[in-house]
KOLDRENZA-748133 format. One record per residue (C-alpha): x, y, z; residue in one letter. Coordinates in steps of 0.02 Angstrom, whole numbers, plus 50000, padded with zeros to 5 digits. Each point is the difference from the previous one (the first is absolute). Layout:
N
    xx    yy    zz tordren
     X     Y     Z       a
...
//
This chain:
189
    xx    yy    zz tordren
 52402 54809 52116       x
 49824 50010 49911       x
 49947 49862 50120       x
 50062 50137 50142       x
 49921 50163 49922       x
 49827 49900 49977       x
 49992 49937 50200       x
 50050 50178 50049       x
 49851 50088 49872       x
 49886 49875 50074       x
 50024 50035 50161       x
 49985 50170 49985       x
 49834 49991 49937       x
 49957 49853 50141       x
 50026 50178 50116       x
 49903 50130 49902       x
 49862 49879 50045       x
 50013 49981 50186       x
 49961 50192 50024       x
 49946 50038 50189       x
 49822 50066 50043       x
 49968 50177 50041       x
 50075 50052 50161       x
 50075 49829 50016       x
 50221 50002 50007       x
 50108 49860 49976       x
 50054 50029 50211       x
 49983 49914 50125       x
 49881 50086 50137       x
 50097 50042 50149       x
 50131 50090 49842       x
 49846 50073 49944       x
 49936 50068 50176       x
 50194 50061 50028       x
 49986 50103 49854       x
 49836 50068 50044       x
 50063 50038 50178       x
 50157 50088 49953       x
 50023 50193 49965       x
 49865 50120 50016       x
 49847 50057 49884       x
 50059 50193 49962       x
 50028 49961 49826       x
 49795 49936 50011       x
 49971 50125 50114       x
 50060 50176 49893       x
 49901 49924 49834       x
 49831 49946 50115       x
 49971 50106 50120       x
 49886 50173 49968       x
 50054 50122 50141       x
 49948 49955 50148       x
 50155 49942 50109       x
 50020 49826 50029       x
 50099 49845 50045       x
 50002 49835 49990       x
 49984 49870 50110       x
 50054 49812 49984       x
 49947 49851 50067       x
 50063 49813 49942       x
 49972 49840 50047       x
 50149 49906 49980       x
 50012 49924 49822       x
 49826 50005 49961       x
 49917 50191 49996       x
 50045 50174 50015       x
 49887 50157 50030       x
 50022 50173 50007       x
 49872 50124 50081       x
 50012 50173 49916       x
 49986 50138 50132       x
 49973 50166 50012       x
 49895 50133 50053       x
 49990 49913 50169       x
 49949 49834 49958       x
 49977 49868 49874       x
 49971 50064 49825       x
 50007 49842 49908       x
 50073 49815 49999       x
 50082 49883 49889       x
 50088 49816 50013       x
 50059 49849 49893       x
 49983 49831 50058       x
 50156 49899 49936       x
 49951 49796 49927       x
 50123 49897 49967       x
 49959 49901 49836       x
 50026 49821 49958       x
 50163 50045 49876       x
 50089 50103 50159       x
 49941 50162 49928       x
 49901 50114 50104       x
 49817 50073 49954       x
 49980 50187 50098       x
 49812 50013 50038       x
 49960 50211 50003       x
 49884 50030 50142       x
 49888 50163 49998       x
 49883 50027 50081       x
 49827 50025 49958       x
 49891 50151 49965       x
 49820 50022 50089       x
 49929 50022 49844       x
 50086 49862 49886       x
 50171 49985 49945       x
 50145 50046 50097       x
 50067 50134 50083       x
 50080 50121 49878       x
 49959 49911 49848       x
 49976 50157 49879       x
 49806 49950 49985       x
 49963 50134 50136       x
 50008 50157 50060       x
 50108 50039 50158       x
 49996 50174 50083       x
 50161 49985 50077       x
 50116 49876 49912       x
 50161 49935 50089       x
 50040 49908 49851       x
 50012 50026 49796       x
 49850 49866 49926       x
 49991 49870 49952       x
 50101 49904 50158       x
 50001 49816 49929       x
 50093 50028 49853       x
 50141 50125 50110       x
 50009 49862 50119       x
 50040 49865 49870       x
 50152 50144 49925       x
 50037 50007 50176       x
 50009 49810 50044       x
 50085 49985 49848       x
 50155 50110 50020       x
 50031 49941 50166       x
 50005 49818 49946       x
 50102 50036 49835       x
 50124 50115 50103       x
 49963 50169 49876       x
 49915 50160 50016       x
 49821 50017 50021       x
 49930 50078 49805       x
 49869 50100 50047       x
 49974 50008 49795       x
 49951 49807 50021       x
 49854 50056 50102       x
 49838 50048 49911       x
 49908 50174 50041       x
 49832 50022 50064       x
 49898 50132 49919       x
 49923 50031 50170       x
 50148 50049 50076       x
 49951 50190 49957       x
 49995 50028 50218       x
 50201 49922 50016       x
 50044 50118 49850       x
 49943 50152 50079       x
 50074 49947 50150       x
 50181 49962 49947       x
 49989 50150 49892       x
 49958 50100 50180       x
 50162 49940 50074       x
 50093 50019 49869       x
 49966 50197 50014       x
 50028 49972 50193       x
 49819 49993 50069       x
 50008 49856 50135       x
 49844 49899 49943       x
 49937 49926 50177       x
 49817 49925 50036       x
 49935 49956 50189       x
 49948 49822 50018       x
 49830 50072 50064       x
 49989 50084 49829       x
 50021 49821 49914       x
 49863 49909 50094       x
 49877 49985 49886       x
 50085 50043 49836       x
 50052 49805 49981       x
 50179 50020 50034       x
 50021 49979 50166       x
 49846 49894 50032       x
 50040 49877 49834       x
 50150 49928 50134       x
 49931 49912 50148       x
 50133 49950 50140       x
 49960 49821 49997       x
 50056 49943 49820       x
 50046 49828 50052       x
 50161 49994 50099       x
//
């Protein structure tokens, strides 16, 4: 019996050892892209997005990425993916892709100022909540997620709709503000 209760302790702590990376789940990929293809982002969508109306759109390549385009306003506001890797234990790495800013850094990383947001700042960390949940089969926390203090522009415009004021912005008003020109259409597909 003591023999019993010592191979069981032991191998208990043999697992508190073999914790996974970041962003790495004990799946295999094609359960992981499943996961990440299944449902729909509103849960993402009411905790990220400022006021501007938008949708998302999703593109996968079977078993080994999936994208979504965030659009609104008449066009592409902004962009995100994961790349799925399988890993030599059959677990599965998810790679986040954003893209990057024209002047360093991604693309709603909470380091800059954006006129006309589609999305709460900083994006990396809401993607990783949001990759996350799907894969683990919960609710997206949007507590998880850390707050930009340059997110003063989102505020004012969620705060806006909230009293009913329709917060809308031309695309022609975003060239040159870094919004709509921080997305090219040729990110690599």
């Amino acid at each position: 019996m003591r023999k019993s209760l010592a191979t069981l302790a032991l191998l208990a702590l043999a697992g508190c050892g073999s914790e996974l990376p970041p962003n790495t789940y004990d799946l295999p990929a094609e359960e992981v892209f499943q996961r990440l293809v299944a449902g729909d982002l509103e849960e993402f969508k009411r905790a990220r997005k400022c006021s501007i109306p938008i949708m998302f759109q999703q593109q996968a390549v079977l078993g080994k990425s999936v994208s979504w385009q965030v659009l609104g306003d008449g066009g592409q506001l902004a962009r995100f993916g994961v790349e799925l890797v399988p890993t030599e234990n059959g677990a599965s790495e998810v790679k986040i892709d954003i893209p990057s800013h024209p002047q360093g850094g991604e693309i709603h990383d909470g380091d800059k100022f954006v006129p006309y947001p589609a999305l709460r700042q900083p994006l990396r960390p809401a993607v990783e909540e949001l990759v996350a949940s799907k894969v683990q089969q919960r609710p997206y926390n949007a507590q998880a997620v850390p707050r930009s203090p340059d997110d003063s522009v989102c505020d004012v415009q969620r705060g806006s709709a909230e009293s009913g004021v329709d917060f809308r912005t031309s695309r022609s008003s975003n060239r040159g503000s870094g919004m709509a020109d921080e997305v090219s259409d040729d990110w690599g597909e």
